[in-house]
N, CA and C atoms of all chains as a GROMACS GRO file, in nm:
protein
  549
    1UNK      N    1  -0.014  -0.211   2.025
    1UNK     CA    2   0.090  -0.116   1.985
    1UNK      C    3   0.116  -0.015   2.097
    2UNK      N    4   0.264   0.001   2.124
    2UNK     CA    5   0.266   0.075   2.238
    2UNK      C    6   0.245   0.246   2.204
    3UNK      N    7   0.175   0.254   2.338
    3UNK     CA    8   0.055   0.417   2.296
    3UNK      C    9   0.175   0.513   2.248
    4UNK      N   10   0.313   0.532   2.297
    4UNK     CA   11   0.353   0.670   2.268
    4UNK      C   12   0.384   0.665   2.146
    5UNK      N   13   0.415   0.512   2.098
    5UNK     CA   14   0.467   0.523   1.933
    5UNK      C   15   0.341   0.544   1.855
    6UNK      N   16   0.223   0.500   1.890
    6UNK     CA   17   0.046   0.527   1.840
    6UNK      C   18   0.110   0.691   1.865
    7UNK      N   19   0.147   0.749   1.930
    7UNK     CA   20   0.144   0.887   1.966
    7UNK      C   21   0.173   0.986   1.856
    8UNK      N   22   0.341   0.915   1.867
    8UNK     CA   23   0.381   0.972   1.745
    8UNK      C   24   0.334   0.989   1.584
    9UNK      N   25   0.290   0.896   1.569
    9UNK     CA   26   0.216   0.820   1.424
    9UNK      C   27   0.135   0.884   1.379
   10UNK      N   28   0.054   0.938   1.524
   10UNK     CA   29  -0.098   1.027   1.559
   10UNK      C   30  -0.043   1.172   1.449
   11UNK      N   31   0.039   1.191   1.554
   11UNK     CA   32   0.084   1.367   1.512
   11UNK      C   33   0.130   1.391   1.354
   12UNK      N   34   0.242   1.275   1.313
   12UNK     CA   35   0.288   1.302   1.225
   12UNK      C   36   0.176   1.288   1.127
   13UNK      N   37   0.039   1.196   1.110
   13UNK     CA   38  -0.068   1.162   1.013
   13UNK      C   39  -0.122   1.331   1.035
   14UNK      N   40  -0.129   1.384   1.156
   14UNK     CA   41  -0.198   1.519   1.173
   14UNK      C   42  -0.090   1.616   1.161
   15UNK      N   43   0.006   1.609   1.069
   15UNK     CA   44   0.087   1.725   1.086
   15UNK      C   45   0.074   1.823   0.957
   16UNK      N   46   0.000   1.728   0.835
   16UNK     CA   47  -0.043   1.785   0.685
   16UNK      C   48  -0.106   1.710   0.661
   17UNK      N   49  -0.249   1.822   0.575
   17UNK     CA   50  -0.347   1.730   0.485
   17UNK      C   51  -0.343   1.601   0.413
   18UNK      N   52  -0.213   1.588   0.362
   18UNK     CA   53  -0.152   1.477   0.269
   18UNK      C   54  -0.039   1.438   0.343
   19UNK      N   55  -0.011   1.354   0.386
   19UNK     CA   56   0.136   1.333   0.443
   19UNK      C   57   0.187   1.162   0.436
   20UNK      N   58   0.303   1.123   0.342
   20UNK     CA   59   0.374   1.008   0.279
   20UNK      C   60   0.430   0.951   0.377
   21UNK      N   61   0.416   0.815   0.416
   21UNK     CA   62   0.507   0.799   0.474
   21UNK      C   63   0.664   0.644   0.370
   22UNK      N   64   0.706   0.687   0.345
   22UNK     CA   65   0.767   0.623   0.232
   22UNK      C   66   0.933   0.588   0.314
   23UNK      N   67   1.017   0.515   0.169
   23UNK     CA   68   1.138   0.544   0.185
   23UNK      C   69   1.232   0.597   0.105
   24UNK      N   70   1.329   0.669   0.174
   24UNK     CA   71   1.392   0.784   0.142
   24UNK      C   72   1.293   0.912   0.120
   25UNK      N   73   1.276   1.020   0.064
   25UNK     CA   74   1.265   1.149   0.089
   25UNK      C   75   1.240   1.214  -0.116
   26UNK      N   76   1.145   1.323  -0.090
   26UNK     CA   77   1.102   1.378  -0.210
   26UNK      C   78   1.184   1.362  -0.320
   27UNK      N   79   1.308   1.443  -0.286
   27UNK     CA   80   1.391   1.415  -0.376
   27UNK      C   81   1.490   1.322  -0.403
   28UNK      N   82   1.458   1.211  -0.326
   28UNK     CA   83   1.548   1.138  -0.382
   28UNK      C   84   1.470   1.017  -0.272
   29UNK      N   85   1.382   0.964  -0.325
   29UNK     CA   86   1.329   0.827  -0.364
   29UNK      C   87   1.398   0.678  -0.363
   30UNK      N   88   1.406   0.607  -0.203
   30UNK     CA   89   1.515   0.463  -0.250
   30UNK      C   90   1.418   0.376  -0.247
   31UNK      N   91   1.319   0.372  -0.313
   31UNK     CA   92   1.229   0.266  -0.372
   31UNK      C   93   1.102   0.301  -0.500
   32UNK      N   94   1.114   0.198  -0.578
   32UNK     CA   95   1.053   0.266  -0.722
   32UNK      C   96   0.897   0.291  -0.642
   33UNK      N   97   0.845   0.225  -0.564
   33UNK     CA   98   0.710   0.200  -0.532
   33UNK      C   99   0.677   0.377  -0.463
   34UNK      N  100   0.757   0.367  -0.345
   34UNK     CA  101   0.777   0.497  -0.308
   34UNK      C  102   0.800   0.635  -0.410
   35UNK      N  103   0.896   0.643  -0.532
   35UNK     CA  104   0.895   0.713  -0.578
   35UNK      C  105   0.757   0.700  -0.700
   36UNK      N  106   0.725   0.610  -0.735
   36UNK     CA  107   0.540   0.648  -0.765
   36UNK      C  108   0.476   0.752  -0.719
   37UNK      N  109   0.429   0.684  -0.573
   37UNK     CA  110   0.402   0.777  -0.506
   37UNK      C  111   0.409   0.954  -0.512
   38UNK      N  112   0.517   0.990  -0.502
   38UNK     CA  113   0.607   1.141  -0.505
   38UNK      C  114   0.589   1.166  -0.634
   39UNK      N  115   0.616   1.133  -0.770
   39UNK     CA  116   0.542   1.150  -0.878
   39UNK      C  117   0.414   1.191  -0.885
   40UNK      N  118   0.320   1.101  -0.834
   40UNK     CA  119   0.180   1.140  -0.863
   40UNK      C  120   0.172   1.237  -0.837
   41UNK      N  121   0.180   1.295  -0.645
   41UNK     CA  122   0.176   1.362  -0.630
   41UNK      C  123   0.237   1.515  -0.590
   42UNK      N  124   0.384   1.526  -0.689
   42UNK     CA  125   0.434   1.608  -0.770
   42UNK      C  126   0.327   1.683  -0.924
   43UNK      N  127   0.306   1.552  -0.997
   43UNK     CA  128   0.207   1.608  -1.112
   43UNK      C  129   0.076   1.699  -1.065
   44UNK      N  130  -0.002   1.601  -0.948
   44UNK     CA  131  -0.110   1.675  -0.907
   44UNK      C  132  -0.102   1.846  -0.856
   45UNK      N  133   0.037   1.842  -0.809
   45UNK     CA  134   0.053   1.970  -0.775
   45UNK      C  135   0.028   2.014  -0.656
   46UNK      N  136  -0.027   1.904  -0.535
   46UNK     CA  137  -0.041   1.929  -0.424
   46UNK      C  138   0.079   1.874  -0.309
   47UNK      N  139   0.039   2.019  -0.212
   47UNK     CA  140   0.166   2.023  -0.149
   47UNK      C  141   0.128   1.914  -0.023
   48UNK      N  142   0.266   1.808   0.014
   48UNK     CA  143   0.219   1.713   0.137
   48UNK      C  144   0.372   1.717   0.183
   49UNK      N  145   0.374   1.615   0.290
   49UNK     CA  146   0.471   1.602   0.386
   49UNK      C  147   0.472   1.474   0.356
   50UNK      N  148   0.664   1.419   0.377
   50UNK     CA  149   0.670   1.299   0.379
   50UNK      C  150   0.758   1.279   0.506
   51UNK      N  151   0.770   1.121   0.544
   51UNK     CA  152   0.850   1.123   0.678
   51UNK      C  153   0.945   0.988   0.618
   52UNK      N  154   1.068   0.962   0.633
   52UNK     CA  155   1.182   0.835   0.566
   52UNK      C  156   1.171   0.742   0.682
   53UNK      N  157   1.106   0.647   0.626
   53UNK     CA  158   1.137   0.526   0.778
   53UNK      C  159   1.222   0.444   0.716
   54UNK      N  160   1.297   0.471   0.703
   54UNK     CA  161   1.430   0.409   0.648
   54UNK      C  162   1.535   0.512   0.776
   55UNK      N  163   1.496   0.591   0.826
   55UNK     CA  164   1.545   0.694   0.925
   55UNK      C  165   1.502   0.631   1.037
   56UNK      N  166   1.420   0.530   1.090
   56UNK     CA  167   1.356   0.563   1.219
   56UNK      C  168   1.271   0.358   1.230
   57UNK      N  169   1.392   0.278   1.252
   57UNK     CA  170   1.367   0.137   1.283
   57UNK      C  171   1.196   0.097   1.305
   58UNK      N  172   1.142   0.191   1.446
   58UNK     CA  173   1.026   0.146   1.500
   58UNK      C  174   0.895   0.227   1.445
   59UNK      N  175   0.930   0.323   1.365
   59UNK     CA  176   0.816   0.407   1.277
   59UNK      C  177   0.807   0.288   1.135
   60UNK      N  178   0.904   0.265   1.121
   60UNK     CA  179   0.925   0.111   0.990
   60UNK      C  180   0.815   0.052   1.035
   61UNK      N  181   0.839  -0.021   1.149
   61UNK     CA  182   0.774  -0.145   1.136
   61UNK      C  183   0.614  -0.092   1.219
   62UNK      N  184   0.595   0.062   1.317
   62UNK     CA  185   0.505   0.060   1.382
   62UNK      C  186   0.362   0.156   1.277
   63UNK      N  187   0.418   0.181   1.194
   63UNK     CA  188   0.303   0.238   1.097
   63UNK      C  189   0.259   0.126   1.005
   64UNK      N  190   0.321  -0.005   1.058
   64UNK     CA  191   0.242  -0.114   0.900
   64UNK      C  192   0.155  -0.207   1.078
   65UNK      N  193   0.185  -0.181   1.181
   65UNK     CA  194   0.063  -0.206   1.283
   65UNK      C  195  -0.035  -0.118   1.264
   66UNK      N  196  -0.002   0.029   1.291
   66UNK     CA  197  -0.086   0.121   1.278
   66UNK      C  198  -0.190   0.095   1.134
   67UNK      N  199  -0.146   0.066   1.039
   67UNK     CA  200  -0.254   0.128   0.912
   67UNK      C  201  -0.337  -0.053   0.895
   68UNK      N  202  -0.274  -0.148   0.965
   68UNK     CA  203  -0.271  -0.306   0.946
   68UNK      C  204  -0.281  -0.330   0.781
   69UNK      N  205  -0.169  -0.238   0.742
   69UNK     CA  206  -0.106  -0.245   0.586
   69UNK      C  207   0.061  -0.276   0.594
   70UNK      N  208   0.094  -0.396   0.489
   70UNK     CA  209   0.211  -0.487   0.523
   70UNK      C  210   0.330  -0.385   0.430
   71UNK      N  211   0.285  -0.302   0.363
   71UNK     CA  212   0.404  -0.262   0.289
   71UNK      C  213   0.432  -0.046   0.289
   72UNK      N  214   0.513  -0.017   0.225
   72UNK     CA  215   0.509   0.121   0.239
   72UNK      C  216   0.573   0.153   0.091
   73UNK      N  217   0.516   0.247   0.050
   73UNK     CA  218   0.447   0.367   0.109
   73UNK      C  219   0.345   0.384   0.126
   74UNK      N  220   0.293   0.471   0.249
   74UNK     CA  221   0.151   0.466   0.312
   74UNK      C  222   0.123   0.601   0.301
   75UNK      N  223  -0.021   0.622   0.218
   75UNK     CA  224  -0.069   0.797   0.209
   75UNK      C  225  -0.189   0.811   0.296
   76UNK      N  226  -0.131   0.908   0.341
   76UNK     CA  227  -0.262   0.931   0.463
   76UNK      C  228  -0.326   1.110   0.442
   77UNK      N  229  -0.484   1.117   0.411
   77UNK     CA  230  -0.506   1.192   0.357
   77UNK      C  231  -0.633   1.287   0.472
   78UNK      N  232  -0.567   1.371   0.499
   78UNK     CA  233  -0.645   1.418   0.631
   78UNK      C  234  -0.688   1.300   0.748
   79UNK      N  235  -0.561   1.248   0.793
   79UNK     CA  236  -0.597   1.162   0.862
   79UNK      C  237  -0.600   1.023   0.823
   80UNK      N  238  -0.730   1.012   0.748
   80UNK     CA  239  -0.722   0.862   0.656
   80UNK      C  240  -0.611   0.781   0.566
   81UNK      N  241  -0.604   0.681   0.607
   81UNK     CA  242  -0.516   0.616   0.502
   81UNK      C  243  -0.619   0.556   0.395
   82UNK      N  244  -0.545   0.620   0.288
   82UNK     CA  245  -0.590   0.558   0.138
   82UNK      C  246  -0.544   0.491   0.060
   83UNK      N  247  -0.455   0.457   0.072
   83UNK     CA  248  -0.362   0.327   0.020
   83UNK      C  249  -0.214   0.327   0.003
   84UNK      N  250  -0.136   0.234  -0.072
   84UNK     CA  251   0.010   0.274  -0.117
   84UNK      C  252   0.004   0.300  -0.233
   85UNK      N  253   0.089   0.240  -0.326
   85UNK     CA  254   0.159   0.270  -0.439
   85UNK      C  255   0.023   0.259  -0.558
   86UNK      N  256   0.012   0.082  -0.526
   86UNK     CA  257  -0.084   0.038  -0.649
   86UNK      C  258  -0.200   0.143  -0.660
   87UNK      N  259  -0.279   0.134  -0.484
   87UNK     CA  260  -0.397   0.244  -0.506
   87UNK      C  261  -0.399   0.362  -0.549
   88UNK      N  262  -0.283   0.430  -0.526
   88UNK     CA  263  -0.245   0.595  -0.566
   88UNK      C  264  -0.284   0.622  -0.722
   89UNK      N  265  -0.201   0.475  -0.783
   89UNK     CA  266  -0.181   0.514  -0.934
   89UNK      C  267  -0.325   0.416  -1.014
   90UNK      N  268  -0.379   0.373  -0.927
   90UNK     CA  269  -0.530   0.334  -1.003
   90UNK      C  270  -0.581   0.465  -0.973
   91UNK      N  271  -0.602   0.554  -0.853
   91UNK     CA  272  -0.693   0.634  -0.793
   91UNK      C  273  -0.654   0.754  -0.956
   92UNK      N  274  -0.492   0.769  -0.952
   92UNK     CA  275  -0.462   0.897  -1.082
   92UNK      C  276  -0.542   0.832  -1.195
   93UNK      N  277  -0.512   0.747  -1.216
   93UNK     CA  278  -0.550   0.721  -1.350
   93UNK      C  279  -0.737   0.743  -1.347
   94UNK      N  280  -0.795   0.687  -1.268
   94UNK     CA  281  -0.918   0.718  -1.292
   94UNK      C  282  -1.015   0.869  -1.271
   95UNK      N  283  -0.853   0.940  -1.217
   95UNK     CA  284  -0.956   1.086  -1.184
   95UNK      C  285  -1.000   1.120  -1.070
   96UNK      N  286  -1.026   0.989  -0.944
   96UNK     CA  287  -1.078   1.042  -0.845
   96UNK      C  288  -0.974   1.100  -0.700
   97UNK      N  289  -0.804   1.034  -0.768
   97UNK     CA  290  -0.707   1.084  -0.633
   97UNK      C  291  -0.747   1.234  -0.657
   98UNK      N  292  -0.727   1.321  -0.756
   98UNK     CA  293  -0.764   1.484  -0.815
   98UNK      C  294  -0.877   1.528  -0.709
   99UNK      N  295  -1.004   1.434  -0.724
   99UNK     CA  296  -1.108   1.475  -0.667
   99UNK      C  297  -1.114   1.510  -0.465
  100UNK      N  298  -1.058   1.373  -0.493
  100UNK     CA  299  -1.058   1.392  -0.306
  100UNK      C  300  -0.962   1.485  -0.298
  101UNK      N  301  -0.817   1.494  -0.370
  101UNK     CA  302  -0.757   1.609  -0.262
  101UNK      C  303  -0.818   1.720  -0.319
  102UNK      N  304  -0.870   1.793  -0.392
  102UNK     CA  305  -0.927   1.888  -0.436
  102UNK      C  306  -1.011   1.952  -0.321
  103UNK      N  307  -1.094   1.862  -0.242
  103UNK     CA  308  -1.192   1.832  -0.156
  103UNK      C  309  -1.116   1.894  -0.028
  104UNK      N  310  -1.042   1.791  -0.020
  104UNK     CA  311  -0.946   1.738   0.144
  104UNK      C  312  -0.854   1.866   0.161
  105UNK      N  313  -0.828   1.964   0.088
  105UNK     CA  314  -0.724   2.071   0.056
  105UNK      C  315  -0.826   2.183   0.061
  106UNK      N  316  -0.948   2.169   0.068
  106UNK     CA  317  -1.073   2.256  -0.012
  106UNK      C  318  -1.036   2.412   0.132
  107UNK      N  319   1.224  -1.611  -0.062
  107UNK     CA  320   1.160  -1.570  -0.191
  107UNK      C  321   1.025  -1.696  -0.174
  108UNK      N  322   0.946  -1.692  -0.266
  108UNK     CA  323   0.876  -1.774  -0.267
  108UNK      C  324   0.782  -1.811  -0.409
  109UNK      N  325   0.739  -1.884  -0.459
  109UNK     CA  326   0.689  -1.995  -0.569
  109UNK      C  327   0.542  -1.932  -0.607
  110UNK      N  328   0.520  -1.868  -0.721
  110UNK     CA  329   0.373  -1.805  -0.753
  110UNK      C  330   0.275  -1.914  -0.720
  111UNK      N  331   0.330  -2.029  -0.680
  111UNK     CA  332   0.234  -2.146  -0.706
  111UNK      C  333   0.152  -2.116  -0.516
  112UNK      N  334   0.271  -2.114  -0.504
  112UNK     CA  335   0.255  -2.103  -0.340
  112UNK      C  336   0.130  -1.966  -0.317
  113UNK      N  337   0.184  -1.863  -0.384
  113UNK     CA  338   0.132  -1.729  -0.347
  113UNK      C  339  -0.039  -1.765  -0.367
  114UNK      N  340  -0.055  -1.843  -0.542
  114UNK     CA  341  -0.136  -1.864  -0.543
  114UNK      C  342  -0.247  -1.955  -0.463
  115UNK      N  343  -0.208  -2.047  -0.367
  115UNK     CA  344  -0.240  -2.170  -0.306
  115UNK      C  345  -0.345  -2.073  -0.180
  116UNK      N  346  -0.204  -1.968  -0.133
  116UNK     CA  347  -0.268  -1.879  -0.030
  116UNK      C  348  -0.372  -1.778  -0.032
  117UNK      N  349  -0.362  -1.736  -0.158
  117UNK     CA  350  -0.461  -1.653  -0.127
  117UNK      C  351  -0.629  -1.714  -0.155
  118UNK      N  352  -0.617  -1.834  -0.265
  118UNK     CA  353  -0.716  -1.921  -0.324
  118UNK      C  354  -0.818  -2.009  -0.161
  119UNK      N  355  -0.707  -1.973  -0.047
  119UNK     CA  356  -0.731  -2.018   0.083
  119UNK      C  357  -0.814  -1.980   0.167
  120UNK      N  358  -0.730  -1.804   0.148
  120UNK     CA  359  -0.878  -1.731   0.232
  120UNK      C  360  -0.996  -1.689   0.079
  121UNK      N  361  -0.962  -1.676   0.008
  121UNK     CA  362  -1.084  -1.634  -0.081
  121UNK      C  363  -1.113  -1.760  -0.205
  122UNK      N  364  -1.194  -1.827  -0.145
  122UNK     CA  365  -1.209  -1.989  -0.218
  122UNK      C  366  -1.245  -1.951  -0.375
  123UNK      N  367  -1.311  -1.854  -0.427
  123UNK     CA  368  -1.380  -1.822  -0.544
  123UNK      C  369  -1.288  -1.749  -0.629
  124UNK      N  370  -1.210  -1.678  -0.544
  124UNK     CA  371  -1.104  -1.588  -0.632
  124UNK      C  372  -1.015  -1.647  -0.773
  125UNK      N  373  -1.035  -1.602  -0.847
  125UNK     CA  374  -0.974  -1.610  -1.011
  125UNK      C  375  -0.797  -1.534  -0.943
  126UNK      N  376  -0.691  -1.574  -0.932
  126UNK     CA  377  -0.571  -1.562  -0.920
  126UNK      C  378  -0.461  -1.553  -1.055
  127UNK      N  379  -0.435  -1.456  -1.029
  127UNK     CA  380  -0.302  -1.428  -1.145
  127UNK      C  381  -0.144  -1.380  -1.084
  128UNK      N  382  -0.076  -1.458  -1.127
  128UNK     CA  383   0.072  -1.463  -1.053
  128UNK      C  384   0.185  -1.431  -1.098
  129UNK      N  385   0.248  -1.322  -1.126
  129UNK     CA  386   0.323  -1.253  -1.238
  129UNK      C  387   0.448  -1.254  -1.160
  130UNK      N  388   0.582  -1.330  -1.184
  130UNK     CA  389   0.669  -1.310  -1.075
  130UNK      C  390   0.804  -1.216  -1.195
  131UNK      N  391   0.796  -1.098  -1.148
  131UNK     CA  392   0.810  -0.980  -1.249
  131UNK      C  393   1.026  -1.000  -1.263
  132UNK      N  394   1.078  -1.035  -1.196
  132UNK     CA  395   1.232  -1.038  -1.204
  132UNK      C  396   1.256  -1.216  -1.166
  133UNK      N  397   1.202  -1.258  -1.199
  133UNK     CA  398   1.238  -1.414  -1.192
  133UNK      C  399   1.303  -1.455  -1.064
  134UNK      N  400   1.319  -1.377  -0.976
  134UNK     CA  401   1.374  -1.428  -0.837
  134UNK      C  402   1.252  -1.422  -0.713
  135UNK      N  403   1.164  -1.438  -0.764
  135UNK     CA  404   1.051  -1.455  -0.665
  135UNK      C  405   1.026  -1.380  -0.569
  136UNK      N  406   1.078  -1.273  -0.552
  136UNK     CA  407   1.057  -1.214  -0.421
  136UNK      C  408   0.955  -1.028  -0.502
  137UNK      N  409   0.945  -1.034  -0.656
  137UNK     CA  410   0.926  -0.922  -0.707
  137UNK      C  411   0.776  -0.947  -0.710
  138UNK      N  412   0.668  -0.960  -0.713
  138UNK     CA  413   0.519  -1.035  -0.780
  138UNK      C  414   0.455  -0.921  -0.779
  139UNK      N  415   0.352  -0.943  -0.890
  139UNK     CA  416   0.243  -0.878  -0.965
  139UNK      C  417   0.149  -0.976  -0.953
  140UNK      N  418   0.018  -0.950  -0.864
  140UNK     CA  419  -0.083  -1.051  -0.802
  140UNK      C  420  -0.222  -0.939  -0.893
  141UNK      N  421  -0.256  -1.039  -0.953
  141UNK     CA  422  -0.438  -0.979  -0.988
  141UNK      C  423  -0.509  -1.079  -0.933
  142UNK      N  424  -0.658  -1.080  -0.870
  142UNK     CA  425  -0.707  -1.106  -0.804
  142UNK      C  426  -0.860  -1.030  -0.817
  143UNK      N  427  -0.989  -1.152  -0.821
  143UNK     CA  428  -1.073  -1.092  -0.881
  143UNK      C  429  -1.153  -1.219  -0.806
  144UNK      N  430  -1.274  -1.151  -0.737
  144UNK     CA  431  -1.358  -1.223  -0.628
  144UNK      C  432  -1.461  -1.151  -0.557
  145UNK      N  433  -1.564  -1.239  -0.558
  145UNK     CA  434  -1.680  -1.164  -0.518
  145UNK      C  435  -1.624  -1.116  -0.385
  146UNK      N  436  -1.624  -1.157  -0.305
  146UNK     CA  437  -1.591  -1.131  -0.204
  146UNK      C  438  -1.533  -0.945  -0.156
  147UNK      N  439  -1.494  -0.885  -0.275
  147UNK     CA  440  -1.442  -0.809  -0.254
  147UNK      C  441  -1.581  -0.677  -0.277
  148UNK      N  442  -1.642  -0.748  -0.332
  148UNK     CA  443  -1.805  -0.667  -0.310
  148UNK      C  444  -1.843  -0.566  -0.194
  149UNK      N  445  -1.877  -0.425  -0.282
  149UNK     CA  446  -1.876  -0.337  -0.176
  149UNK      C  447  -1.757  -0.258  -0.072
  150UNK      N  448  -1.658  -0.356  -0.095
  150UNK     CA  449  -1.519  -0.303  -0.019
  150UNK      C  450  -1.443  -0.223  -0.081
  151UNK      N  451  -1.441  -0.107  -0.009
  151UNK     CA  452  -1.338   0.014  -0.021
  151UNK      C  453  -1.206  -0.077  -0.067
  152UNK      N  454  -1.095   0.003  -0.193
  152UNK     CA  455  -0.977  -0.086  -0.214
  152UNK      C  456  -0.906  -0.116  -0.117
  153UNK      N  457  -0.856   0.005  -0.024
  153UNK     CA  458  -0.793  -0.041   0.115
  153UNK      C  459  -0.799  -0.185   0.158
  154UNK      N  460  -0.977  -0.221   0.186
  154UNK     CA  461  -1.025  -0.323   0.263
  154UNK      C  462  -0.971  -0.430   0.161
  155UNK      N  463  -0.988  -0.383   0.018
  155UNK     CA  464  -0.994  -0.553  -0.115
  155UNK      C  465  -0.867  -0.568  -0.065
  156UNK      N  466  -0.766  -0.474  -0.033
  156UNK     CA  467  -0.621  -0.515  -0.062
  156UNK      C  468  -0.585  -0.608   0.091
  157UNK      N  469  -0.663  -0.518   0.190
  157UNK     CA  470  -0.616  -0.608   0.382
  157UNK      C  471  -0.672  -0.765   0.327
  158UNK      N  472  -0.742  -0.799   0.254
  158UNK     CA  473  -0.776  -0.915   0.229
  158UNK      C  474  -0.713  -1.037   0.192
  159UNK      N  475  -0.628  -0.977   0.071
  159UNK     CA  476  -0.526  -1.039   0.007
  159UNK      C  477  -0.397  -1.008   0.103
  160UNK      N  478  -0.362  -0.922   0.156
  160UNK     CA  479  -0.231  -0.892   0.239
  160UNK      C  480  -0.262  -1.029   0.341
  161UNK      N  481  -0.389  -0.983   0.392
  161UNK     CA  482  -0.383  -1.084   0.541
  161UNK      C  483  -0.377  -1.244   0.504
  162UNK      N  484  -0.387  -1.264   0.352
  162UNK     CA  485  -0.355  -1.412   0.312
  162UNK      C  486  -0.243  -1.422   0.323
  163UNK      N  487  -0.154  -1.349   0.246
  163UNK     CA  488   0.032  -1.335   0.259
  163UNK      C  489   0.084  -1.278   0.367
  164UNK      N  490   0.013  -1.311   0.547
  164UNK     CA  491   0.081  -1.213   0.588
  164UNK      C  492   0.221  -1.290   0.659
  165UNK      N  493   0.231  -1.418   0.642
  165UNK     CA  494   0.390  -1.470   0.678
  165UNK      C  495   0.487  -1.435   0.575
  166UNK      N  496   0.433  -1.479   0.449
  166UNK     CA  497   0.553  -1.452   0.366
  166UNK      C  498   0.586  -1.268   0.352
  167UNK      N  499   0.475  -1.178   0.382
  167UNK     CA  500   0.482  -1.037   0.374
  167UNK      C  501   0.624  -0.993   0.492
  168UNK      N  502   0.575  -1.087   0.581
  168UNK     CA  503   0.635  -1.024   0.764
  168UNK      C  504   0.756  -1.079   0.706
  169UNK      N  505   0.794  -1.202   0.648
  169UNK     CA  506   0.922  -1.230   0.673
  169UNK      C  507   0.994  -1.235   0.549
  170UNK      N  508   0.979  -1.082   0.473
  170UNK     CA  509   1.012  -1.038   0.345
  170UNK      C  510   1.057  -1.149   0.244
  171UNK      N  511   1.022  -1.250   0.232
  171UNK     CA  512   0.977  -1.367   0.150
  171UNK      C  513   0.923  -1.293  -0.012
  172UNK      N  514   0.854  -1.232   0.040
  172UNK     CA  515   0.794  -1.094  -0.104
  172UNK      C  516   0.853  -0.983  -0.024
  173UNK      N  517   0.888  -0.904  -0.128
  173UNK     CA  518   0.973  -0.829  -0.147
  173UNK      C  519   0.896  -0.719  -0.134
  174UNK      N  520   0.844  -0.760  -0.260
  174UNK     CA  521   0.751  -0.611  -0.363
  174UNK      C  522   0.632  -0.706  -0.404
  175UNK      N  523   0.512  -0.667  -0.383
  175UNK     CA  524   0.388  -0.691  -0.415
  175UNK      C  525   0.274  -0.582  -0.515
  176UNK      N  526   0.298  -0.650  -0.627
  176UNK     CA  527   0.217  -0.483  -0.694
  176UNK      C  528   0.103  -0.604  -0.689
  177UNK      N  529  -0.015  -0.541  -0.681
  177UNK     CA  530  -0.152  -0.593  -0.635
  177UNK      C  531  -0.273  -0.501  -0.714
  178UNK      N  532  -0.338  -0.593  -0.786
  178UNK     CA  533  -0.445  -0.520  -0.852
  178UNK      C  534  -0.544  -0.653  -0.807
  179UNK      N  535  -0.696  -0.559  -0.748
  179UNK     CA  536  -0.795  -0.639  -0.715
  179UNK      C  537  -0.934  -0.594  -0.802
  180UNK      N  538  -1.026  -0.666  -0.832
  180UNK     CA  539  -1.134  -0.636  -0.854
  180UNK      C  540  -1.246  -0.761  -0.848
  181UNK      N  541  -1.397  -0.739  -0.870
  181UNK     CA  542  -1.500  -0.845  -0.824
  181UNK      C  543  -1.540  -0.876  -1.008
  182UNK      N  544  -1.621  -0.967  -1.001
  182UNK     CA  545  -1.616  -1.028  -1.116
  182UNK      C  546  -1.738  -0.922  -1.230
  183UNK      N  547  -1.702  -0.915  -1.308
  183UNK     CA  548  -1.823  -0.837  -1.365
  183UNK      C  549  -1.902  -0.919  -1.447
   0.00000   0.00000   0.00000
C-alpha cells in the first residue's frame, strides 16, 4: 500500500477516539449497514468522527487494504479496528461495545 | 451476483469442519446472511473469525459479486 495513502489513513484513525469510516455522513447515511453503525453509536451517546468514502475513490478502496477488511463500515477505536456493522451490533447487544468505549473515552 | 450454493462450497473450502448457513436475503444474490460455526474460530478475536470467512469470499467480495454480507460467526458449543 502506497505509504502516503497508509499516511493519510494513519491520521484520520488518529484524529478521534472513535472514528467511522462509512458511506455517506451522520446525518444522512447511503447505506443501511453504515447507518447501523451511526445508530449505535448515536444511542451510546458517544461522540466520534466519521469520514464518506463515497467522497474520496482511493480512501474506498485503500482502508479495506489497510484494515485487510473487504467491506465498510469500518470502526476504529483509539486506533484499533473493531469491526463493521455485524460486530458493532453483536458488541451493543451484549454490553461490551458500552464497556470498551467507556474505557477508550476514560 | 452469486449462488448460496457457491458461497457455501467456498467457505466449506477454507474451513473443512464449518456448519454453513446461506440466507440470500432479497432473492437477487448479491444481498447474503452467512452463519458460520467452526472450531477453527477458537480463541479468535471476531475481527480475526470474520478475516477468515472474508478471505474465503475474497473474489466474489473484490468483484462485488456480494453486495452486502451480514456475517454471524461462532465455534461449536
Amino acid at each position: 500500500m502506497d505509504a502516503s495513502l497508509k499516511q493519510r489513513i494513519d491520521d484520520l484513525v488518529a484524529s478521534s477516539p472513535v472514528f467511522v469510516f462509512m458511506k455517506g455522513n451522520k446525518l444522512m447515511p447511503q447505506c443501511g449497514f453504515s447507518n447501523n453503525v451511526v445508530q449505535i453509536l448515536n444511542a451510546l451517546a458517544v461522540p466520534f468522527e466519521t469520514f464518506d468514502v463515497l467522497s474520496d475513490m482511493e480512501i474506498r478502496q485503500g482502508i479495506k487494504d489497510y484494515s485487510e477488511w473487504p467491506t465498510i463500515p469500518q470502526v476504529y477505536v483509539n486506533g484499533e479496528f473493531i469491526g463493521g456493522s455485524d460486530i458493532l451490533i453483536e458488541m451493543y447487544n451484549s454490553g461490551e461495545l458500552r464497556e470498551k468505549l467507556a474505557v477508550a473515552l476514560a | 451476483m452469486v449462488h448460496p450454493d457457491q458461497v457455501r462450497a467456498a467457505i466449506s473450502q477454507a474451513l473443512p469442519d464449518a456448519t454453513v448457513e446461506v440466507e440470500d436475503l432479497t432473492g437477487g444474490g448479491d444481498h447474503l446472511q452467512v452463519t458460520v460455526v467452526s472450531s477453527a474460530f477458537d480463541g479468535l478475536s471476531r475481527v480475526k473469525q470474520h478475516q477468515l470467512v472474508y478471505g474465503a469470499l475474497r473474489s466474489e467480495l473484490a468483484s462485488e459479486a456480494i453486495h452486502a454480507l451480514a456475517l454471524q460467526t461462532s465455534t461449536p458449543s
